[in-house]
PDB file of N, CA, C and O in Angstrom, chain B, residues numbered from 101:
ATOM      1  N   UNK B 101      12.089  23.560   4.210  1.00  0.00           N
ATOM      2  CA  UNK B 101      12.576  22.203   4.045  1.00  0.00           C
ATOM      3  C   UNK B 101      12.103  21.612   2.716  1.00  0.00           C
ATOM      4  O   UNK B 101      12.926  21.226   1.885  1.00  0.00           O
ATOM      5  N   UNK B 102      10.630  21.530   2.483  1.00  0.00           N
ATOM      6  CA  UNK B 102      10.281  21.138   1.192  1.00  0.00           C
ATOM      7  C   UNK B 102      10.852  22.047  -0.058  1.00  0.00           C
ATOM      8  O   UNK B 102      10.672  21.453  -1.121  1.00  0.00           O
ATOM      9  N   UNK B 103      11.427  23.196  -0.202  1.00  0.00           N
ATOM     10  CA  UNK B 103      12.021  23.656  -0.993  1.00  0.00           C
ATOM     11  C   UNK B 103      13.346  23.207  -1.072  1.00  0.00           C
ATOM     12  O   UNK B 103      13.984  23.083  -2.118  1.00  0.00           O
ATOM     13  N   UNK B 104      13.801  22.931   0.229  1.00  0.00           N
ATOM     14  CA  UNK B 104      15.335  22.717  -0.289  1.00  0.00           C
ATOM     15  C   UNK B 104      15.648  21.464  -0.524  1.00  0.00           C
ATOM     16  O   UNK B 104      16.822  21.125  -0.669  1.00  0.00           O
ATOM     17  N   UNK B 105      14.830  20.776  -0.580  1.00  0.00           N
ATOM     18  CA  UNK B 105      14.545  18.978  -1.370  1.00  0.00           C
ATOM     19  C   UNK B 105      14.355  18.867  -2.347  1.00  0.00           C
ATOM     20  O   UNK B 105      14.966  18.105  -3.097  1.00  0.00           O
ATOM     21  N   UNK B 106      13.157  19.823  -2.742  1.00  0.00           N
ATOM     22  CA  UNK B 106      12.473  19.753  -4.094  1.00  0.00           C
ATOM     23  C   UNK B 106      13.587  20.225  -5.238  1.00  0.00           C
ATOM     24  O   UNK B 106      13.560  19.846  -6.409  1.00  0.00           O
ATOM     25  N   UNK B 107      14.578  21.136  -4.660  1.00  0.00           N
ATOM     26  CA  UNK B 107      15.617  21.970  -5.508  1.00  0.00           C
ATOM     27  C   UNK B 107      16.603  21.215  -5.959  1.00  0.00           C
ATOM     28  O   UNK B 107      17.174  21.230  -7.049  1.00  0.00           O
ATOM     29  N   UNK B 108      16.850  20.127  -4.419  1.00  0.00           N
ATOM     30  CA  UNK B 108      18.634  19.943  -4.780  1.00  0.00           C
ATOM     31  C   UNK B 108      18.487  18.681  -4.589  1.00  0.00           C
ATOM     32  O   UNK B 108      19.350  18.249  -3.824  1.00  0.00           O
ATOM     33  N   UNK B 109      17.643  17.776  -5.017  1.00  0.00           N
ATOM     34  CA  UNK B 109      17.100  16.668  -5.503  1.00  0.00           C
ATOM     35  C   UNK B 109      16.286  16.499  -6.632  1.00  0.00           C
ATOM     36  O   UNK B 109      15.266  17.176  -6.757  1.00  0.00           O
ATOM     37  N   UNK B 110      16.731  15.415  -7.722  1.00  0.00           N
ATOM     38  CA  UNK B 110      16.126  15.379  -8.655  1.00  0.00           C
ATOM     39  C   UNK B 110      15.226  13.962  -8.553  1.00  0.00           C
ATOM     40  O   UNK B 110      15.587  12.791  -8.671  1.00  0.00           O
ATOM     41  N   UNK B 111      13.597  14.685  -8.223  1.00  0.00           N
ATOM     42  CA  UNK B 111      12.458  13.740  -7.610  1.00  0.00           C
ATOM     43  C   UNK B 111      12.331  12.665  -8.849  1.00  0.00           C
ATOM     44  O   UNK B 111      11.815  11.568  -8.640  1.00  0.00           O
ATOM     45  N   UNK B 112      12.708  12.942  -9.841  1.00  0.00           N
ATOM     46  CA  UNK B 112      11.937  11.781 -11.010  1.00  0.00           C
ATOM     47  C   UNK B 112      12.568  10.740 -11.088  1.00  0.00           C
ATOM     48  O   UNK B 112      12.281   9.782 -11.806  1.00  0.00           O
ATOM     49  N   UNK B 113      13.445  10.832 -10.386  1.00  0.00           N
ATOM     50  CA  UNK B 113      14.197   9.370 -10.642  1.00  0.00           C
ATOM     51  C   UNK B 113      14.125   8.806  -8.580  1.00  0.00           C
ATOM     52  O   UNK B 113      15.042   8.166  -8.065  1.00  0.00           O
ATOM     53  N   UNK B 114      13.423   9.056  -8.151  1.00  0.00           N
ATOM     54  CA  UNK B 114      13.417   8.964  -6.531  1.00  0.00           C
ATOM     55  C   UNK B 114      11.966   8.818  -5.897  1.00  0.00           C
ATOM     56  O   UNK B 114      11.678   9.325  -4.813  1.00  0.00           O
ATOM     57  N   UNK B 115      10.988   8.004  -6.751  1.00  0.00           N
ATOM     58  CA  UNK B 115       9.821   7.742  -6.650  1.00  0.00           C
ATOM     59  C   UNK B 115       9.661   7.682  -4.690  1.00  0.00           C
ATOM     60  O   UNK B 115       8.649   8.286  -4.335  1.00  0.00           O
ATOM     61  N   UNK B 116      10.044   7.397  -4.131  1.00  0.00           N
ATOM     62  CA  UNK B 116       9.910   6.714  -2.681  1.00  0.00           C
ATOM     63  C   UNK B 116       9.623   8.343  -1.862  1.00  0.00           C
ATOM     64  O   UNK B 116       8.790   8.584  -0.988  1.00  0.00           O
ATOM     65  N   UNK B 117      10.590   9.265  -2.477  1.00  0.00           N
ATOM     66  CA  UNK B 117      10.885  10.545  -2.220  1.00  0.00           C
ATOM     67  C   UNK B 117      10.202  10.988  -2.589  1.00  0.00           C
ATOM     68  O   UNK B 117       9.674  11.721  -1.753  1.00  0.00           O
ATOM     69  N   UNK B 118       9.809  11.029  -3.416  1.00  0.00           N
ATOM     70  CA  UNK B 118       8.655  12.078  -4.625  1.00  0.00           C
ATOM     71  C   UNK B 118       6.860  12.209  -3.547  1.00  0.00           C
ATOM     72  O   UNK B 118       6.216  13.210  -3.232  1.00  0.00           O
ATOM     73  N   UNK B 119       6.567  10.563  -3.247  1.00  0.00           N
ATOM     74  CA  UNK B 119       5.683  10.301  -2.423  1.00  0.00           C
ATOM     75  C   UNK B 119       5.660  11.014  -1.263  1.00  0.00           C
ATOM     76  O   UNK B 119       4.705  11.708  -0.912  1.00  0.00           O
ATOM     77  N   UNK B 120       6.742  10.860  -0.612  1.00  0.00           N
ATOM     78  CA  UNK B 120       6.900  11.492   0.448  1.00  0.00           C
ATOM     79  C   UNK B 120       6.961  13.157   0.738  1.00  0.00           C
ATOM     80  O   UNK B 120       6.406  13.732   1.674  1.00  0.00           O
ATOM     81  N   UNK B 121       7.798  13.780  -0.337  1.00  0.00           N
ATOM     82  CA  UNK B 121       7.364  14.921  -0.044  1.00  0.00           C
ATOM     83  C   UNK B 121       6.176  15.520  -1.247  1.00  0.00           C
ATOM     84  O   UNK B 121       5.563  16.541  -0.935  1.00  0.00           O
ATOM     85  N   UNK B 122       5.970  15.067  -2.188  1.00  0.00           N
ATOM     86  CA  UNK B 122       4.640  15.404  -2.630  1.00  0.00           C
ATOM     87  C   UNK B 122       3.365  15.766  -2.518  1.00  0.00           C
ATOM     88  O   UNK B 122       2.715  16.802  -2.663  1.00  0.00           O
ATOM     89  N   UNK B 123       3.087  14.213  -2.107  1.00  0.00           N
ATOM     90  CA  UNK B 123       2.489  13.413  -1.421  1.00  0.00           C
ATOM     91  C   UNK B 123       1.781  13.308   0.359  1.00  0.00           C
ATOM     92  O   UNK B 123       1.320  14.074   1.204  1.00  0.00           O
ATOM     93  N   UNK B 124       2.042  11.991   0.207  1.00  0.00           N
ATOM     94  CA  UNK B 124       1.707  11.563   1.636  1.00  0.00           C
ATOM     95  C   UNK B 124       2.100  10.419   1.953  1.00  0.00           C
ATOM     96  O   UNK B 124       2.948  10.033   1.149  1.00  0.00           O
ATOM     97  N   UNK B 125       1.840   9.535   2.918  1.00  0.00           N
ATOM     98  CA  UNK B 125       1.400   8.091   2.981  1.00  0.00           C
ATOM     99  C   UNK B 125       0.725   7.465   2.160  1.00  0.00           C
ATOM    100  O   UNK B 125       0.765   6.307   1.744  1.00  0.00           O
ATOM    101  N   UNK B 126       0.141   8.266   1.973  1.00  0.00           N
ATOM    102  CA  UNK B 126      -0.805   7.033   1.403  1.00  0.00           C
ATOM    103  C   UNK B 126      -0.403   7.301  -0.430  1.00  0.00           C
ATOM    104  O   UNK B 126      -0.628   6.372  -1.206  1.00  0.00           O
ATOM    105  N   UNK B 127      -0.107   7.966  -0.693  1.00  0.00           N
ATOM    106  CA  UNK B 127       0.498   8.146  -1.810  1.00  0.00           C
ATOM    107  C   UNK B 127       1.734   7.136  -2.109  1.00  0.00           C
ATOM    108  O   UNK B 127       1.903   6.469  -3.130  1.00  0.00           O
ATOM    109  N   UNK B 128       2.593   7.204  -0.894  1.00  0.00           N
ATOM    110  CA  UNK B 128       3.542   5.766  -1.304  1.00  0.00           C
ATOM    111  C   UNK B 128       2.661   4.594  -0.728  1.00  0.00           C
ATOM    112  O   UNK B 128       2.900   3.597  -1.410  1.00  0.00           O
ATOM    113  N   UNK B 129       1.803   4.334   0.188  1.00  0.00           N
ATOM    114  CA  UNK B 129       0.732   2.925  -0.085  1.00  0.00           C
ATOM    115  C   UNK B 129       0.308   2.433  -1.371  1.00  0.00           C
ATOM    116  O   UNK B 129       0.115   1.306  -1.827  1.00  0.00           O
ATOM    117  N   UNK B 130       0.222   3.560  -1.808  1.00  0.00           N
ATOM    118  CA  UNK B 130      -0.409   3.045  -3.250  1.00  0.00           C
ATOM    119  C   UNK B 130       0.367   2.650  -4.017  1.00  0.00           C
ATOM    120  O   UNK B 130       0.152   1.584  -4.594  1.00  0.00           O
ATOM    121  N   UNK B 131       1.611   3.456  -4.282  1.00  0.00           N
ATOM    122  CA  UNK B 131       2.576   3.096  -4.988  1.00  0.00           C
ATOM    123  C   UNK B 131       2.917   1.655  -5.219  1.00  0.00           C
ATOM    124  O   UNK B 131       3.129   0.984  -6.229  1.00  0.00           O
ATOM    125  N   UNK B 132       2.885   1.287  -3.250  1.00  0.00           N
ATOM    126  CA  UNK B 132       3.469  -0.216  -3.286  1.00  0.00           C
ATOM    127  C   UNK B 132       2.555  -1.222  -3.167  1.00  0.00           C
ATOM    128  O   UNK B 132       2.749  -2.413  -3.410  1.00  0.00           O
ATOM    129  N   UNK B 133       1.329  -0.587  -2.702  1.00  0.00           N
ATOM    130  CA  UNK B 133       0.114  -1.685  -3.598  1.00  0.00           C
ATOM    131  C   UNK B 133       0.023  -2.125  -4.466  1.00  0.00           C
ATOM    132  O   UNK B 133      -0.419  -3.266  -4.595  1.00  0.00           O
ATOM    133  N   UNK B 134       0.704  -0.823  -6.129  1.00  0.00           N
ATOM    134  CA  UNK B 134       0.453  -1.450  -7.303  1.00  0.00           C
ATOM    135  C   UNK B 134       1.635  -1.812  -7.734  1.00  0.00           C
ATOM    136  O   UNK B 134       1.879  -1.881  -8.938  1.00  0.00           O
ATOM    137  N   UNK B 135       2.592  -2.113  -6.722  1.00  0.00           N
ATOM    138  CA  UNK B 135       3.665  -3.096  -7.028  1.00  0.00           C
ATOM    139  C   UNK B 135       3.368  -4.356  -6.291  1.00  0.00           C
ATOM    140  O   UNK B 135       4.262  -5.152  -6.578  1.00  0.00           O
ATOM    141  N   UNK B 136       2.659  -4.804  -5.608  1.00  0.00           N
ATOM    142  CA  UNK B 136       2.289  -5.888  -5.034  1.00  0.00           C
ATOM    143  C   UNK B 136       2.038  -5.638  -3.057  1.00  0.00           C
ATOM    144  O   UNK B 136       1.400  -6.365  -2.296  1.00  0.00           O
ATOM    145  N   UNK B 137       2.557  -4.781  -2.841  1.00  0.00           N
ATOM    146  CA  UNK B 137       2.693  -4.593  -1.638  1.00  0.00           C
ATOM    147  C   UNK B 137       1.436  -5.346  -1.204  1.00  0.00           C
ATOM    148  O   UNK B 137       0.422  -5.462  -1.891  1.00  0.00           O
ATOM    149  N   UNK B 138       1.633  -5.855   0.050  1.00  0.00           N
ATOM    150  CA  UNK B 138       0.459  -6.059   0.995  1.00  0.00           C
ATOM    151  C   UNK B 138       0.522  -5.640   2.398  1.00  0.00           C
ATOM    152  O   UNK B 138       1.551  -5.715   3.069  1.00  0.00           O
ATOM    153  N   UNK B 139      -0.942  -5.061   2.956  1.00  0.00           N
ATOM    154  CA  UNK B 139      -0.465  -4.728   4.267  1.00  0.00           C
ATOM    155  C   UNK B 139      -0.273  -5.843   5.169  1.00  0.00           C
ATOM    156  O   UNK B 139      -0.560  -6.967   4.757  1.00  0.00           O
ATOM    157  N   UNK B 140       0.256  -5.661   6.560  1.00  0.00           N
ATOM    158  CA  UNK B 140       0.578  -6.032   7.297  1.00  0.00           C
ATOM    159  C   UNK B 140      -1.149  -6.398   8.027  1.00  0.00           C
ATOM    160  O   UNK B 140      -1.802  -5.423   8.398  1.00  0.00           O
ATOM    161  N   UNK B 141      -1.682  -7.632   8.156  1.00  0.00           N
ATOM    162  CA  UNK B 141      -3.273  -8.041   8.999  1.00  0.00           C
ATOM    163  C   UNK B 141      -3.490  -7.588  10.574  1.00  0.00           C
ATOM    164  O   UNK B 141      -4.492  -7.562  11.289  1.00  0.00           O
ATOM    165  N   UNK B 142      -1.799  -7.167  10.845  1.00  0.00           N
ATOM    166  CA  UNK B 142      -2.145  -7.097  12.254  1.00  0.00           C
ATOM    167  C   UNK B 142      -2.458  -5.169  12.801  1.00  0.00           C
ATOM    168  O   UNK B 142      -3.042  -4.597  13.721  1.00  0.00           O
ATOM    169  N   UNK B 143      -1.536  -4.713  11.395  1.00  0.00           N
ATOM    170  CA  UNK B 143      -1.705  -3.517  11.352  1.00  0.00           C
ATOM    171  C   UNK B 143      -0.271  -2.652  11.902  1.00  0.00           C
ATOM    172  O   UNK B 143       0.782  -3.272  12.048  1.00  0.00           O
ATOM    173  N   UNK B 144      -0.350  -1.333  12.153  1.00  0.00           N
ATOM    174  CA  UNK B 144       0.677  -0.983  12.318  1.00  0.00           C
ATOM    175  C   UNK B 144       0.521  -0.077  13.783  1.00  0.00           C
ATOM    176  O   UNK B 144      -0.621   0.028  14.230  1.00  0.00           O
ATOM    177  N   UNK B 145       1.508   0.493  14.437  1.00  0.00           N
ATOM    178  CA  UNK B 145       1.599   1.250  15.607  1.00  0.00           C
ATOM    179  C   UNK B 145       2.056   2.592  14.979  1.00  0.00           C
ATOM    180  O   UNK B 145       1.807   3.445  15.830  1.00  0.00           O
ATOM    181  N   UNK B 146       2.437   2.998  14.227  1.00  0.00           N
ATOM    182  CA  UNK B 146       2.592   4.344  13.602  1.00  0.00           C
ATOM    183  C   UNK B 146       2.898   4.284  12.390  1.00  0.00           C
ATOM    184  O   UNK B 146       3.303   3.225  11.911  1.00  0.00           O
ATOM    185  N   UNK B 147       2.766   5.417  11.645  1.00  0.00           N
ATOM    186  CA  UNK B 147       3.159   5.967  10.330  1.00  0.00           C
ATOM    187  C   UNK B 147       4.772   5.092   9.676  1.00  0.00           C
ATOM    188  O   UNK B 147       5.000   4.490   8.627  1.00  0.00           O
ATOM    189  N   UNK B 148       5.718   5.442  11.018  1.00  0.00           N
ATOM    190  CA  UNK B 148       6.883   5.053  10.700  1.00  0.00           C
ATOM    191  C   UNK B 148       6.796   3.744  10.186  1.00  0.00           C
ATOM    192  O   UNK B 148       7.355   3.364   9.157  1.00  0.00           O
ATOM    193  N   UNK B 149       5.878   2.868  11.135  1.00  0.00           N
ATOM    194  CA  UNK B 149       6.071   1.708  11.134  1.00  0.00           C
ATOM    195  C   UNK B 149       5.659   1.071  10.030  1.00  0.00           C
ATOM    196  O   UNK B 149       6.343   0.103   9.695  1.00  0.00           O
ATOM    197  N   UNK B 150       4.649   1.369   9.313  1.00  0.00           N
ATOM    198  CA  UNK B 150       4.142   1.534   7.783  1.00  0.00           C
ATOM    199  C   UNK B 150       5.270   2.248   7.137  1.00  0.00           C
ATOM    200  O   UNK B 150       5.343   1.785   5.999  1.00  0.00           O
ATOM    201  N   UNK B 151       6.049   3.018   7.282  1.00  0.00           N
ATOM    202  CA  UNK B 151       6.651   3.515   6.170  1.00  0.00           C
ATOM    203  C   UNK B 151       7.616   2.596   6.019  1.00  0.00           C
ATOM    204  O   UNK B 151       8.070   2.391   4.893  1.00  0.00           O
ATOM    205  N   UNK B 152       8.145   1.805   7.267  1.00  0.00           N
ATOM    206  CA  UNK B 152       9.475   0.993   7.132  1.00  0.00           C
ATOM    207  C   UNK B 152       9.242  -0.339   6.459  1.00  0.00           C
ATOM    208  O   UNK B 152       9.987  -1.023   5.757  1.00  0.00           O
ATOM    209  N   UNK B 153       8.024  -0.513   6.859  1.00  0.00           N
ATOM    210  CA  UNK B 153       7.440  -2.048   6.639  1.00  0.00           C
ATOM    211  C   UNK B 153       7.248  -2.098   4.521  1.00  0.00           C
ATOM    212  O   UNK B 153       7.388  -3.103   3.824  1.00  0.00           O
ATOM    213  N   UNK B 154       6.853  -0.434   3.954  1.00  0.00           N
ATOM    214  CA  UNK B 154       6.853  -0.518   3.055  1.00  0.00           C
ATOM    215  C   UNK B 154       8.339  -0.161   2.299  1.00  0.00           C
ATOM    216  O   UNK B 154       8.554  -0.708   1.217  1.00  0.00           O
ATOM    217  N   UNK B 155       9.072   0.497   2.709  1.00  0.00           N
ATOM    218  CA  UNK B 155      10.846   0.761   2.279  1.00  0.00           C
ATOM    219  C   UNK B 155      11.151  -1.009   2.229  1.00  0.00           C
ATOM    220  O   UNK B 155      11.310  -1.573   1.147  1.00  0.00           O
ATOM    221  N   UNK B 156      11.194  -1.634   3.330  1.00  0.00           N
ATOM    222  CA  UNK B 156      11.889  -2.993   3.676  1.00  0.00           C
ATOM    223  C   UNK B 156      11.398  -4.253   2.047  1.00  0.00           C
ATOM    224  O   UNK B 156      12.165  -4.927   1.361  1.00  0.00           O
ATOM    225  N   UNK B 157       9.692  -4.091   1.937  1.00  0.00           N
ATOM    226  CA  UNK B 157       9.592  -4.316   0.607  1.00  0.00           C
ATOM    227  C   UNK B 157      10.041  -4.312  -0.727  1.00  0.00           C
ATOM    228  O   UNK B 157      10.433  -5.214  -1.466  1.00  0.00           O
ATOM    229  N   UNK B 158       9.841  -2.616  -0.929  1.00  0.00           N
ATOM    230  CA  UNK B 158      10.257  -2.134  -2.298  1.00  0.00           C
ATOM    231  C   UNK B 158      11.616  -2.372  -2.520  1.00  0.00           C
ATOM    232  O   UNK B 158      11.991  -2.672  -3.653  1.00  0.00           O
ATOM    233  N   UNK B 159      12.921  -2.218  -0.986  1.00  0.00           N
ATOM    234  CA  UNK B 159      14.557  -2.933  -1.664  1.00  0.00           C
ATOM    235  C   UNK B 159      14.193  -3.681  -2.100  1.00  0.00           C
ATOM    236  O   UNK B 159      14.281  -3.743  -3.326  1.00  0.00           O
ATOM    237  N   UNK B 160      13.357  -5.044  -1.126  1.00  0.00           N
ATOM    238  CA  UNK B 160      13.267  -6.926  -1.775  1.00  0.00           C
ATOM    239  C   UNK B 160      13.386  -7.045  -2.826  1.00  0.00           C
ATOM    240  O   UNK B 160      13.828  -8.059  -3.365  1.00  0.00           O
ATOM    241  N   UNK B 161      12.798  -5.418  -3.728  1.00  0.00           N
ATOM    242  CA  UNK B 161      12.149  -6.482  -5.319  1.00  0.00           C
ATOM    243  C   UNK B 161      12.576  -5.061  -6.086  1.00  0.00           C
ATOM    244  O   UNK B 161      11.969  -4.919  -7.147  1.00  0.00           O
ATOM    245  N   UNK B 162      13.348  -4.162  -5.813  1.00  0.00           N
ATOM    246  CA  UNK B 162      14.017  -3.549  -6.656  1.00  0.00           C
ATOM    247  C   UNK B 162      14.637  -2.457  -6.110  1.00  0.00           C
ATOM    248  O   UNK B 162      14.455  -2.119  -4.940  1.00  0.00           O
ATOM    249  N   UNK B 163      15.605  -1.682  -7.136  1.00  0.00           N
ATOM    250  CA  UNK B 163      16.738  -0.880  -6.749  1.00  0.00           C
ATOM    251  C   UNK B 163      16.346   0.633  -6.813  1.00  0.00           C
ATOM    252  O   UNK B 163      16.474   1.336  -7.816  1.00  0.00           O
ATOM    253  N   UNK B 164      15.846   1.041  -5.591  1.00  0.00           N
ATOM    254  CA  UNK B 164      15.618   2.771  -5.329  1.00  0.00           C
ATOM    255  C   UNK B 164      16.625   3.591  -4.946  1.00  0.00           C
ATOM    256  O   UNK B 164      16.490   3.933  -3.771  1.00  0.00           O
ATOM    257  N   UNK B 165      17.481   3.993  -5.423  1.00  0.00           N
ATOM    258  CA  UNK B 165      18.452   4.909  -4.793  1.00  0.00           C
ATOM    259  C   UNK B 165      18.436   6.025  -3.603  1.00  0.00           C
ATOM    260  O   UNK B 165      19.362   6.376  -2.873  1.00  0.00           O
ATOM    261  N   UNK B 166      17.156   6.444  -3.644  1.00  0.00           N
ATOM    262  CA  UNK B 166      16.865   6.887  -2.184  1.00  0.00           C
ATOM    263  C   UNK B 166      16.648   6.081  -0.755  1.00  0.00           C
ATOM    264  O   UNK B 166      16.355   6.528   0.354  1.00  0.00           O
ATOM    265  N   UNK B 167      16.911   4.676  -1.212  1.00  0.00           N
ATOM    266  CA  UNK B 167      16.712   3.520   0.037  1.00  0.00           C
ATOM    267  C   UNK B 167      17.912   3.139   0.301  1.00  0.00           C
ATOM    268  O   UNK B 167      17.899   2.363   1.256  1.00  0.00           O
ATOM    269  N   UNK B 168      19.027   3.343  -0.140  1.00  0.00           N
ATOM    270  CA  UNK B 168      20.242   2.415  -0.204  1.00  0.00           C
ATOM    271  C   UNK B 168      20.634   3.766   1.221  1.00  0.00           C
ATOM    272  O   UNK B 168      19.967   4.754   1.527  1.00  0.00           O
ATOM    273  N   UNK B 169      22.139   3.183   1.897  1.00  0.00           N
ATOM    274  CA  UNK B 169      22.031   1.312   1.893  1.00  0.00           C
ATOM    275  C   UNK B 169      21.488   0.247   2.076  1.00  0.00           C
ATOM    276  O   UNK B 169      21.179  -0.018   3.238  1.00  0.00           O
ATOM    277  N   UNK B 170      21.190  -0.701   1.039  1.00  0.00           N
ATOM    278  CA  UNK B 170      20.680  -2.133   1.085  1.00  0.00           C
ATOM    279  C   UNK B 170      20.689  -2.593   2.697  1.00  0.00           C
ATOM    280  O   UNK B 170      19.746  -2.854   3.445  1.00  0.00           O
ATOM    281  N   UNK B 171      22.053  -2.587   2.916  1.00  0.00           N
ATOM    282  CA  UNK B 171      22.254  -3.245   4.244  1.00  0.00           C
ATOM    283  C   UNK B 171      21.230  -2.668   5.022  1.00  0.00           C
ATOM    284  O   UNK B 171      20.381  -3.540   5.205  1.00  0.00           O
ATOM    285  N   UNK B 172      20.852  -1.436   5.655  1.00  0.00           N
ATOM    286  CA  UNK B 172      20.036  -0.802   6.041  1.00  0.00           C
ATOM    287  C   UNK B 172      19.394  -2.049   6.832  1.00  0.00           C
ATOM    288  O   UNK B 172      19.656  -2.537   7.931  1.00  0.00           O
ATOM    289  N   UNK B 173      18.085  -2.494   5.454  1.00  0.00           N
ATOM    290  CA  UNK B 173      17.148  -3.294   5.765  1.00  0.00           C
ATOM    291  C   UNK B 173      17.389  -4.740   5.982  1.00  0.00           C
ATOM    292  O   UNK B 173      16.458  -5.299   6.561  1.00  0.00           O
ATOM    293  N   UNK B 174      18.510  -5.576   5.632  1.00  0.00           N
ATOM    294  CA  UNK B 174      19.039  -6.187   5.934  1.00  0.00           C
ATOM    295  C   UNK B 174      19.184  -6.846   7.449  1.00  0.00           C
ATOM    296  O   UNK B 174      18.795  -7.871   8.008  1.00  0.00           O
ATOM    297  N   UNK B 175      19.982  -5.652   7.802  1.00  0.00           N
ATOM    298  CA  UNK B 175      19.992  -5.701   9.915  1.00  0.00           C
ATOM    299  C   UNK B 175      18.605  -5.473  10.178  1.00  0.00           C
ATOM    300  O   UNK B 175      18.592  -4.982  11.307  1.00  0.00           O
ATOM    301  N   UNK B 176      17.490  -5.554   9.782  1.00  0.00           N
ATOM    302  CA  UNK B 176      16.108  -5.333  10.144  1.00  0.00           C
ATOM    303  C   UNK B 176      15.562  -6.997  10.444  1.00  0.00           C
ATOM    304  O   UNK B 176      14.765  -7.379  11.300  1.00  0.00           O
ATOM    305  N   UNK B 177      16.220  -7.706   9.527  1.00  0.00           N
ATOM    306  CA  UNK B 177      15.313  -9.360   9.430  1.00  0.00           C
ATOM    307  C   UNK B 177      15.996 -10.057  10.624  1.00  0.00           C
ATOM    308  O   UNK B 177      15.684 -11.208  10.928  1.00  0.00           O
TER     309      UNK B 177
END
């Protein structure tokens, strides 16, 4: 699986992606820390729930092509 991502995806322009299969979690935490991200005080119930809480962010305040569709997060609020 990580090969056939890494191949037939071009990661440098897909930061969100790059984290993810690179990476880790906490590799895109950071990411969106040093874009402003903040966590959530109450905390989270899983990984997912951190991962969505940080995707739902990074659309707000700019354009990732591995997140679209926009709408997506949209039907979330």
């Amino acid at each position: 699986m990580d090969r056939l991502l890494k191949e037939g995806i071009d990661l440098a322009n897909r930061p969100v992606l790059r984290y993810l299969i690179d990476e880790d979690m906490k590799g895109l935490l950071n990411f969106a820390l040093d874009l402003g991200y903040q966590e959530l005080d109450e905390g989270y119930v899983s990984k997912c729930h951190l991962c969505l809480d940080i995707r739902q962010y990074l659309v707000s305040n700019d354009d990732y092509d591995e997140l679209k569709p926009t709408e997506f997060y949209e039907q979330l609020k």
